[in-house]
N, C-alpha and C positions, 0 to 999 in steps of 0.2 A: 378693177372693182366689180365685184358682181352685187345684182339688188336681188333683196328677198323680200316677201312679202312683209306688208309694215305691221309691230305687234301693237301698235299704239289703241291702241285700238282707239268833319265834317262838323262854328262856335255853336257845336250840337248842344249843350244841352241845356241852353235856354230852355231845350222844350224836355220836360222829365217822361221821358217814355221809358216804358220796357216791354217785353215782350209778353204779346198777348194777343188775343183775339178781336181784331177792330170790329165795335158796334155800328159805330158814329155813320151818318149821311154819308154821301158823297162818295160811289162809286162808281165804276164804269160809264159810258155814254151811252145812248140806246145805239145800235146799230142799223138803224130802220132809215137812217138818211145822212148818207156821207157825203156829204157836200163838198167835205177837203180833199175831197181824191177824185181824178179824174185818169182814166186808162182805157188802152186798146185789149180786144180778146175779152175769151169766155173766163173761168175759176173755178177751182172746186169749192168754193162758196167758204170753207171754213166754217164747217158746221161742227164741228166737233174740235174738244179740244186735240192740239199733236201729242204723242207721246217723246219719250228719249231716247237716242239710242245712237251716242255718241261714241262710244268706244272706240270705232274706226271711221276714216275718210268715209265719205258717204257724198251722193247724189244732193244732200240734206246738207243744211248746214245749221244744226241743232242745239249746236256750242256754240260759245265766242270766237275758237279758232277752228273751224267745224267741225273737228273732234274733241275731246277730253286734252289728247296727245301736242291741241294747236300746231297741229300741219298749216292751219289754215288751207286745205286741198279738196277741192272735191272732186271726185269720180264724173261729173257731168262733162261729155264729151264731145258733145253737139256742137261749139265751137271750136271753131281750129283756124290755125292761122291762114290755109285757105277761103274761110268764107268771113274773117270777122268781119272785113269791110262792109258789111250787109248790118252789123250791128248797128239797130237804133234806138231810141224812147220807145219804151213799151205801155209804163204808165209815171202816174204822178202823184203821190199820197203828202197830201198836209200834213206834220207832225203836231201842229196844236191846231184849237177851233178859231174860225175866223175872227179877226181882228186882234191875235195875241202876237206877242213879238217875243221869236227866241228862236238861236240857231239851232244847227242841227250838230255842232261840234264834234268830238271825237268819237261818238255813236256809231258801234258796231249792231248791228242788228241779226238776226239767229231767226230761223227758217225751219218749219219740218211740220208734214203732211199739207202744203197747200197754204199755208198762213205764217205769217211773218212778222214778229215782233220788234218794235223800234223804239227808243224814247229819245227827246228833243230836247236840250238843254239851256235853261233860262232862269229865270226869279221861280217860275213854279213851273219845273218839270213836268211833260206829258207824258205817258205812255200809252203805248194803244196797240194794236193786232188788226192786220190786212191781209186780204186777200191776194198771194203770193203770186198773182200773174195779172192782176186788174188794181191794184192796188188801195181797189176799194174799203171804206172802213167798215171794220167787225165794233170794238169796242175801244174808247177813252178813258181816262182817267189820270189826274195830277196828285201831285204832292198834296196841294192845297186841300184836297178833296180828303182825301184821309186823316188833316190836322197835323199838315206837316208846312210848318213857318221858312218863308223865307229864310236863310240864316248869311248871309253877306262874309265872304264874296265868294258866291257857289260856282262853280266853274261847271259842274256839270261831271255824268258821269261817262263812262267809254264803253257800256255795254250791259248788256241784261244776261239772265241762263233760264232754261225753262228744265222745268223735269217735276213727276207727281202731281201732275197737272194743275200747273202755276207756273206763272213768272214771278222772276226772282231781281231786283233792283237795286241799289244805295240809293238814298235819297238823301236830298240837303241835310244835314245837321249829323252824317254819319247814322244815319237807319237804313238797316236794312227793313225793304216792306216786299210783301208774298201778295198775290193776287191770282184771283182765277183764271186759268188761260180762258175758258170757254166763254165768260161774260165779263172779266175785268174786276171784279167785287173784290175789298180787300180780303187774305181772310188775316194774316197776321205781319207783323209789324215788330221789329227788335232795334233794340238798342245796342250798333255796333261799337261806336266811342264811347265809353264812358270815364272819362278822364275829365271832364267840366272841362273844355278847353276848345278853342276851332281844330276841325282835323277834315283836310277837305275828301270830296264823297268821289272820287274820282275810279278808283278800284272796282272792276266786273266779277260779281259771283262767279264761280262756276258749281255746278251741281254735279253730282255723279252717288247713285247708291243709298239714298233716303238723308244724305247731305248736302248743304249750301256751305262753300268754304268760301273766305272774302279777307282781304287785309284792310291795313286801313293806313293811310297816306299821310302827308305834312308831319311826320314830327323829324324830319330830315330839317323842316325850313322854321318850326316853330321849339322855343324852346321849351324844357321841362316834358316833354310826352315820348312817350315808349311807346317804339315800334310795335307790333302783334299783328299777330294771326289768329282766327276763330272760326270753328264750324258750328253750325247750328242746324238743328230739325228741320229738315223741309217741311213737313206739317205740320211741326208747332209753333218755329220759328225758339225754340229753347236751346240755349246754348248748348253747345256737347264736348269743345277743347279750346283754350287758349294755350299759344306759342308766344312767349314774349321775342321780336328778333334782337331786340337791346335789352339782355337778360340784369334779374334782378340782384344786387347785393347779396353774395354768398349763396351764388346757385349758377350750377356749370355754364360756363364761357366769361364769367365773370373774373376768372381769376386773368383772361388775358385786358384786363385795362389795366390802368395806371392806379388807378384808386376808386373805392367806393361812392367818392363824389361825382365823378365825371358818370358813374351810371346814373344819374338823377337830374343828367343834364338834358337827354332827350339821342334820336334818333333811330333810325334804321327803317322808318317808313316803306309801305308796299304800294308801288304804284301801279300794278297790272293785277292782271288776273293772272291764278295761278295752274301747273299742267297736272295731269295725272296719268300713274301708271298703277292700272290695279292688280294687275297681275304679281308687283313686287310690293302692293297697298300701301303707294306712297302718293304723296302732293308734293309738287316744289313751287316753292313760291321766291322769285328775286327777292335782294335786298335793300334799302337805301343807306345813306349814308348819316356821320355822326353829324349832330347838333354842337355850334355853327359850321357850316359848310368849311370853316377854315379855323380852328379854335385853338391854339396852343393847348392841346392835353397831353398831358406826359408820353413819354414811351409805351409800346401796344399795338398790337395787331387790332385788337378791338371787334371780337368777335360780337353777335353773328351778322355783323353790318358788312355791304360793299361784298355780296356773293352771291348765292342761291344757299337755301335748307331745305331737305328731302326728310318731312315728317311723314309718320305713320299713319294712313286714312281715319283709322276709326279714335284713335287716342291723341294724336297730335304730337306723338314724343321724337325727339331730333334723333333720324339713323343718320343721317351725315352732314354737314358743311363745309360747303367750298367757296373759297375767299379767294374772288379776282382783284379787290387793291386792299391792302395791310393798311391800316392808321392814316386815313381816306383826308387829304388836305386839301383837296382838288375838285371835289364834289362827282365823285366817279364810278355812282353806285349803279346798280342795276334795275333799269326803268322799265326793261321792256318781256314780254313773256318766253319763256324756254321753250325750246322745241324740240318734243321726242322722237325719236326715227330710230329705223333698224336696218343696220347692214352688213355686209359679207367682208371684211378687207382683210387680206391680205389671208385667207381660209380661214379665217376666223370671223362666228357672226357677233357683232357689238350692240347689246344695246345701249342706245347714246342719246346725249341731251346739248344741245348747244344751248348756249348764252351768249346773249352780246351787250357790252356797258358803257358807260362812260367813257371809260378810259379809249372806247375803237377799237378795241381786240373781241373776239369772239374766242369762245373757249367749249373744247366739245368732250367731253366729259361722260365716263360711262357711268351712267344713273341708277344701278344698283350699287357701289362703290361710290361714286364721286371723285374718283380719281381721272386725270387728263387721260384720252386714246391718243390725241395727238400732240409734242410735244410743246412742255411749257420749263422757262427759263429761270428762278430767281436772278435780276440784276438789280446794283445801281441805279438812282436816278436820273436824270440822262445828261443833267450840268455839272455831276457831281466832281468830275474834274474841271471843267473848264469854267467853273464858279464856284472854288472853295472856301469866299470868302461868305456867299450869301448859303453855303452849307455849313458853316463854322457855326453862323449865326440860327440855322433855322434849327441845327440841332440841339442849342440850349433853351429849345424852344419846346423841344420833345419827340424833333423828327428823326427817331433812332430806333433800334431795337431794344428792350429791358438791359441786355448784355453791353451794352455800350458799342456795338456793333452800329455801321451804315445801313439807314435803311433798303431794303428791296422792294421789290414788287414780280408777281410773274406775267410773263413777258412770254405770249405763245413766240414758237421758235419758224421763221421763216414759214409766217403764213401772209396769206393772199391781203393786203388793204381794202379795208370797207369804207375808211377814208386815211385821210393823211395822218403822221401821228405828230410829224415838226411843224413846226412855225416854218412859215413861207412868207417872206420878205416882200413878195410883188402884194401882197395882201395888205400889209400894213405899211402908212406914210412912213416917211423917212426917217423924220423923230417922234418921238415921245411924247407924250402930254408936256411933260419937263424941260424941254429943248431938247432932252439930251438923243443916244441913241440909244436903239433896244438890243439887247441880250436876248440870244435866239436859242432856245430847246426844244423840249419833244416832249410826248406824253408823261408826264412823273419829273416835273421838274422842282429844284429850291427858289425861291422868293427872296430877292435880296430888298437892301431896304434904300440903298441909293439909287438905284436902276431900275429901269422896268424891265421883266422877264418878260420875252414871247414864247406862248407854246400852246401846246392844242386846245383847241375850246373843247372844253368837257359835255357841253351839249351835243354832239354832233350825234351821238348812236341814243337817241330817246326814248321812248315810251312806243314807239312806232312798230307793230308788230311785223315779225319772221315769218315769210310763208317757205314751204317745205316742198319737194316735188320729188316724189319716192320713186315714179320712174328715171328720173335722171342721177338723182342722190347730189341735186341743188339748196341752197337754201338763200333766200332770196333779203340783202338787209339794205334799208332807207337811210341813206345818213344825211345829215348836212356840213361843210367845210367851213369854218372859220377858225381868225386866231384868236385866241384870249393873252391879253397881256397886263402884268399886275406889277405893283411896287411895294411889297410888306411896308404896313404903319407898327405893325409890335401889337403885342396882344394881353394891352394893358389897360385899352378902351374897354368900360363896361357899358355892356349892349344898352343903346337907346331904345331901340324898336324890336319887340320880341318876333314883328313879322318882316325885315329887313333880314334877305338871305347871308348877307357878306358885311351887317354892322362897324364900319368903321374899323376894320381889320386890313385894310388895303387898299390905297387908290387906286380906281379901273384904268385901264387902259383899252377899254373898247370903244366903240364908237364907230363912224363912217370912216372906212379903211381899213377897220379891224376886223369886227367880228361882222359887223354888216356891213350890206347887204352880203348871205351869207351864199353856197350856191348847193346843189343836191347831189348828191351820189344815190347810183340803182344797182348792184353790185350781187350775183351768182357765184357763192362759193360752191367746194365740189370738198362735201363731205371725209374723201376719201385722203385729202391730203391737207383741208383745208386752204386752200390755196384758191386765187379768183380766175372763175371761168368764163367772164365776161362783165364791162361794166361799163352805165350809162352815166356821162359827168351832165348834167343841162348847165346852163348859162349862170352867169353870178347872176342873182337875186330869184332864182327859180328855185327853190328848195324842195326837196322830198316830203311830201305833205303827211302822209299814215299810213304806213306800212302795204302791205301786199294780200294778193289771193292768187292762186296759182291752180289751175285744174288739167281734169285728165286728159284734152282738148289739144296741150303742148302751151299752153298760153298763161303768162304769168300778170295780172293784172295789179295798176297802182294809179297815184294822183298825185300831182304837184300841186304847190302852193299858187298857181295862175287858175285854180281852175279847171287845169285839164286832167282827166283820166284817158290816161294812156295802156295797151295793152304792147305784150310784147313775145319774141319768141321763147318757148322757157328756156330754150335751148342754147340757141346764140344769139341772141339780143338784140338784136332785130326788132325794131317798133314797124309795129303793124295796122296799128289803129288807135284812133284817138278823138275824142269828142269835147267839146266845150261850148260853155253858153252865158254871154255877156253879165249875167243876172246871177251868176250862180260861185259857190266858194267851195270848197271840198278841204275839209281836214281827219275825215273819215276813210276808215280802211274797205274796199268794197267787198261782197262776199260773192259766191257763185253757188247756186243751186237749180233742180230740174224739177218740174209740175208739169205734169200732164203731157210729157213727152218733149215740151220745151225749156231750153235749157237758160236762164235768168241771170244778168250782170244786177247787182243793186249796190247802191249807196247811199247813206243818209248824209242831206247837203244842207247850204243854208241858200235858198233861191229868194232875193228880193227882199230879203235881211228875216227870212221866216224859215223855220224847221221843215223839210221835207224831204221824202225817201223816192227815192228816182230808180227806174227797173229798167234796162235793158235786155230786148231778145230781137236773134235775125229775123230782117226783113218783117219787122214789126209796123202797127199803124201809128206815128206818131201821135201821143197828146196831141188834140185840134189844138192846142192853147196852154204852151209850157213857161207858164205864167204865176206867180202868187194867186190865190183867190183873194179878191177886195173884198174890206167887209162892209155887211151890207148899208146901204143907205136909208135913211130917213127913222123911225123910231127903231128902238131896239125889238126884237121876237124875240117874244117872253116862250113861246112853243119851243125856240132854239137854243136860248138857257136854259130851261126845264130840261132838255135832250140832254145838255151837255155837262148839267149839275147837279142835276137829283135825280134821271131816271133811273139808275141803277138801284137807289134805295126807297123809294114811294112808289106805290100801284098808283095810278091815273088813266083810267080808260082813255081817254080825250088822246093822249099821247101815245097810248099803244105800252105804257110800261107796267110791270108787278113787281116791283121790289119789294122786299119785304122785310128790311132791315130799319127801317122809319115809318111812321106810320099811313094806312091806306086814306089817300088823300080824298076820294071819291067818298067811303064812309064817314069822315073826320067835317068835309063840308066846311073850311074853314072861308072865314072875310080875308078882303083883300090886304085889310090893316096885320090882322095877326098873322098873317104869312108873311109879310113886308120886316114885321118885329121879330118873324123867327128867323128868316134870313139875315139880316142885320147882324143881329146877336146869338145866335145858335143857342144850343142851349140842351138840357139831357144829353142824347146820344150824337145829337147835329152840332159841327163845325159852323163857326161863324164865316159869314161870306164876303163879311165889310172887307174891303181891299182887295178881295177876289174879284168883285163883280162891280161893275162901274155902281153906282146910283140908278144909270135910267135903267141897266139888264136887271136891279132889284124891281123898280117899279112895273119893268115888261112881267118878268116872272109871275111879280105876288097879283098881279092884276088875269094872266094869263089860268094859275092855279086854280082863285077865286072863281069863274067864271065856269071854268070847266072842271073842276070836282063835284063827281055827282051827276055831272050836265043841268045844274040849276044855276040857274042868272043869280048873282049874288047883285 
C-alpha cells in the first residue's frame, strides 16, 4: 500500500420560532473577568474572531472532526510517543457560571487561531470561547439567554462549527442558533424540527462554503417523525435544502417499502454530523433506522434508512445511497460520522469513505460512486438454518424480500473485528429469563417466540467517532462488547408509549450477565485490506467512552468510561500514557491542536458533577487547584449576574459593558423596583429571567443596576 497525500481536504416546538434575526436581551457574558478558568502559560488573547479553513488536516482543529473530511487528525507534531510522559494539566475552563450544574457530556470542541469554542450540556446549555492555551474566558452565553426553554429531556448536543465568523449550535427544542464568534451576541436563530413533536438536539452542524448543514435525530425512537437533512444560510440562518432520509409517499425510494402507510410511520434519524467532499460537491450524512426499532412492516429494503446518502452541496439532491442493513429489525443503523481518506492500493488511487454501524462491520466505500472498494457479501441471516422454525415465523411477519425470497444482509467479506459479531456464552448466565436455555447467533439474526435468541448487541459500534491516520492508512474505531438476547411477543401489541424504544414487541433478555457490565474494544484497521492491525480489549465494565484523535506525533488519543484518557502508539498499540482524576467523567472525544508553537491535548469533561474543558501540553504548569469553582458565599453579586446576563445587551459604565441591543442602562436611570419587574417578566425585546435566576441573583442584579446606572445613588 502506498499513501498519497490526503484530498479531504429536539418537544421543540412548544416554542414557535423561525428563523430570524434575534433582538431580545441576553447575549454573551463580558469577558473582563473569567473567574471559571484557571491555567498555566501566556495566549494569544483571542482578540479577534478565528476564520475557517477546514478543507484539510491542519495544526487547527476547526471542525468537529478537524477537517470537513472528519480525519479527526491534526498535523501537530510536537508530541510523540517519546516525550508524552511529560504530558500534563495545562489549564482548566468552567463551561457554565459559578453555581450552575451540568455536565460536560458528549461535547466536541473546535479550535482555530488561538481560541477554542465548547458548549456544556444541561437544562440550559452554555456556550462560550477561550483562550486556547490558558483557558481563560472570552465570552458566555446560554439557551436561556436567547429565549430558548428548557424542553425535557434535553440530552445535550456533541458539538458546535464555526465559519463567517459565528458559531454555529442545536440547541434544545431542535434550533439551530448562530452567534458571533468575536463577542458571543446572537445574530440568528432557526427552526430545525418542525414537525410539532420532541426530536432530540443531539446532531453537530458542520459548515463549509457560506453553508451550516445539520440533521436532526429521534425519529428512529419516537413514532410518526421523518428523518431529514437541511442546509441553511450561515448569515441568515434561511433555509436552502431539505433531504427527507424516510422519503415521502410517491417520491423516489418510496417505492422500496411495503406500503404507503409504513412511510407515515416515522424514522431514519441523523445522529452525527455529517463529512464533506467539495471537490465531487457532496455531504454524506449516516442513517438511522425504521420506527419501532423492531415493527412487523411488510417486506422492503426500506430505503434511505440503515446507510449513508451522498447529496449534492448546494441543492441537497441524492447522487447516491448505500445501505448497510436491508429492512433494519435489529436497530443497526448508522450512528456515527464517515470518514474521507485517499489512497494508492493496489496502483490504483481511491478515493474512499469508511462507515461503521450497528450492525460491527465497517464498510469502505469509494464516495464518488458508493460502491464497496473492499469486498462486501449478500448472505443469509445467520440462524437461518439452525432455527427454521423462528424464521418460518418471522417471515410471516415481513422478514423477506418483496419476491418471497430470504432475507440478506451485506456482510464485508473476511474483514478485521472491531468487535465480536456472535453471542458468546461466558457473557450470558446459563439460562434464560424463562428457565429455559438460549439459542446462540450472530449479527442478523430471527427471533423465535418460545426461546430466547442470543446475538450481538447492536449498540456496540455508536455514535463514537473514527479518527483517521493518513500516514499509516489506520482508522481507529471504539466499540463496546456485549450480548443482546430477546424472545418475539408478535407484533400485535399496539404501542403504549410513543417514547419506549422496544414497546411491548419482546421480552429482554439483558440484564447483569448479558449485556452488562459491558467491556471496550480500541481496534486499528488498515485501510488497505480492511483488516485489524492491532487491538486494545480493557477489562469487563470498562467501556470505550468517545471516539478518538489521532495526530501527526504517531499518537492516537481516546478515553474510557473510568475516567481515564489514555494515549497510544498509532502504530502498534502500545499505551503510552495516561491520566485520571478522582473527580472527573469523560464521555467526550478529545481534539489535538498547536498555539504558539505549543502543541494542546483538550477535552470537555464533567469534573465535580460541573461542565468543564481541560487542556493538556508538555511539561506544563499544573492548575494550582484542579478543582470545581464553589460558588460564592454569603449574598448573591448582582456585578456578577449583570456579567453573566445582560452585559452583552445593555451599556453600563459601572461594569465596563456597551451593548446595544436593549437599552443604555446609564441613560435609562431606571429604580431598583422596575428593573426587579423587567427581570422577572421580560418584556419587548428582553426574555424573562424567572427560572433563570434564583430570586436573590434578581434582587442582587436589580439592586446592583439601580445604584450604578448613571453612577447616581437611586
Amino acid at each position: 500500500m502506498k499513501l498519497v497525500p490526503s484530498r479531504i481536504v429536539l418537544m421543540a416546538v412548544a416554542i414557535a420560532l423561525v428563523a430570524g434575526v434575534i433582538a431580545g436581551c441576553g447575549g454573551g457574558s463580558s469577558s473582563s473577568s473569567p473567574s471559571n478558568a484557571t491555567g498555566a502559560g501566556g495566549g494569544s488573547g483571542g482578540s479577534q474572531p478565528a476564520s475557517f479553513a477546514g478543507e484539510a488536516p491542519s495544526s487547527s482543529w476547526p471542525s468537529v472532526g478537524n477537517d470537513i473530511g472528519g480525519t479527526r487528525y491534526s498535523t501537530a507534531s510536537q508530541i510523540t510517543p517519546q516525550n508524552v510522559a511529560q504530558l500534563k494539566p495545562a489549564y482548566l475552563a468552567m463551561l457554565e457560571p459559578p453555581g450552575s450544574q451540568g455536565s460536560g457530556g458528549e461535547n466536541n470542541p473546535v479550535e482555530s487561531e488561538g481560541i477554542i469554542y465548547a458548549s456544556s450540556s444541561s437544562e440550559n446549555p452554555v456556550l462560550g470561547s477561550y483562550d486556547a492555551s490558558t483557558g481563560k474566558q472570552i465570552w458566555q452565553t446560554s439557551a436561556a439567554q436567547i429565549g430558548i426553554k428548557h424542553v425535557p429531556p434535553n440530552i445535550g448536543t456533541r458539538g458546535i462549527a464555526i465559519g463567517d465568523g459565528q458559531v454555529y449550535v442545536e440547541e434544545p427544542g431542535g434550533v439551530l442558533a448562530a452567534f458571533d464568534q468575536k463577542t458571543g451576541k446572537p445574530a440568528w436563530k432557526a427552526l430545525v424540527n418542525t414537525q410539532h413533536a420532541y426530536q432530540y438536539s443531539q446532531p453537530t452542524p458542520v459548515y463549509w462554503d457560506g453553508l451550516v448543514y445539520i440533521g436532526q435525530s429521534g425519529s428512529d425512537i419516537i413514532g410518526g417523525l421523518r428523518g431529514f437533512v437541511k442546509a441553511f444560510d450561515a448569515k441568515t440562518g434561511k433555509l436552502v435544502w431539505t433531504f427527507h432520509t424516510l422519503p415521502k409517499p410517491n417520491t423516489p425510494g418510496a417505492e422500496t417499502w411495503n406500503s404507503p402507510s409504513e412511510l407515515k410511520d416515522g424514522g431514519g434519524g441523523v445522529w452525527t454530523n455529517p463529512v464533506i467532499d467539495p471537490k465531487l460537491g457532496l455531504v454524506y450524512f449516516p442513517t438511522g433506522n425504521p420506527w419501532p426499532d423492531i415493527g412487523g412492516r411488510g417486506p422492503g429494503d426500506e430505503a434511505y434508512l440503515d446507510g449513508i446518502v451522498a447529496l449534492d452541496l448546494k441543492s441537497g439532491k441524492l447522487r447516491w445511497f448505500y445501505q448497510t442493513t436491508h429492512h433494519d429489525e435489529w436497530d443497526y443503523d448508522c450512528a456515527q460520522p464517515p470518514v474521507l481518506w485517499t489512497q494508492e492500493v493496489e496502483g490504483k488511487t481511491v478515493d474512499g469513505l469508511s462507515i461503521g454501524c450497528k450492525n460491527g462491520y465497517v464498510y469502505e466505500l469509494d464516495r464518488e460512486t458508493g460502491k464497496p472498494v473492499t469486498p462486501v457479501k449478500e448472505e443469509e441471516l445467520s440462524n437461518a438454518k439452525s432455527d427454521p422454525t423462528a424464521k418460518a415465523y418471522d417471515e410471516k411477519l415481513g422478514w423477506k424480500k418483496p419476491n418471497g425470497e430470504p432475507l440478506t444482509e451485506p456482510i464485508p467479506v473476511d474483514a478485521g473485528e472491531v468487535t465480536p459479531h456472535c453471542a458468546n456464552k461466558n457473557l450470558l448466565p446459563p439460562e434464560a429469563p424463562d428457565g429455559k436455555g438460549f439459542e446462540y447467533a450472530c449479527a442478523y439474526m430471527y427471533f423465535g417466540k418460545d426461546h430466547y435468541t442470543a446475538g450481538w448487541n447492536g449498540t456496540a459500534m455508536d455514535w463514537e467517532p473514527t479518527s483517521y491516520d493518513p500516514q499509516l492508512g489506520y482508522t481507529y474505531y471504539c466499540t463496546n462488547v456485549g450480548i443482546h438476547a430477546a424472545k418475539l411477543k408478535g407484533f400485535d401489541v399496539k404501542q403504549s408509549d410513543e417514547f419506549k424504544v422496544f414497546p411491548q414487541l419482546y421480552e429482554n433478555g439483558e440484564g447483569k450477565g448479558a449485556t452488562e457490565p459491558r467491556s471496550g474494544w480500541f481496534t486499528a484497521l488498515d485501510l488497505n485490506d480492511n483488516k485489524t492491525v492491532w487491538q486494545k480489549r480493557f477489562p469487563t465494565g470498562v467501556e470505550c467512552a468517545a471516539g478518538s484523535a489521532t495526530s501527526a506525533g504517531g499518537l492516537v488519543f481516546m478515553s474510557d468510561s473510568t475516567g481515564k484518557l489514555r494515549a497510544f502508539e498509532a502504530k502498534n498499540g502500545k499505551e503510552v500514557w495516561s491520566y485520571s482524576h478522582k473527580d472527573l467523567e469523560l464521555r467526550a472525544p478529545p481534539v489535538v491542536y498547536e498555539v504558539g508553537g505549543t502543541e494542546y491535548l483538550s477535552v470537555v469533561a464533567t469534573l465535580e458533577g460541573k461542565a468543564a474543558l481541560l487542556g493538556f501540553a508538555l511539561n506544563a504548569s499544573e492548575p494550582s487547584q484542579l478543582t470545581a469553582p464553589k460558588p460564592a458565599s454569603g449574598p448573591a453579586s448582582g456585578e456578577k449576574v449583570f456579567e453573566s446576563s445582560c452585559g452583552t445587551c445593555h451599556t453600563l459604565a459601572a461594569a465596563g459593558t456597551t451593548g446595544t441591543v436593549g437599552p443604555n442602562l446609564d441613560e435609562l436611570g431606571p429604580s431598583e423596583s422596575t428593573v426587579e419587574h423587567q427581570v422577572i417578566n421580560g418584556g419587548g425585546k428582553m426574555p424573562a429571567f424567572k427560572g433563570q435566576l434564583s430570586p436573590a441573583e434578581i434582587k442582587a442584579v436589580s439592586k446592583y443596576v439601580a445604584q450604578s446606572a448613571g453612577n447616581q445613588e437611586k
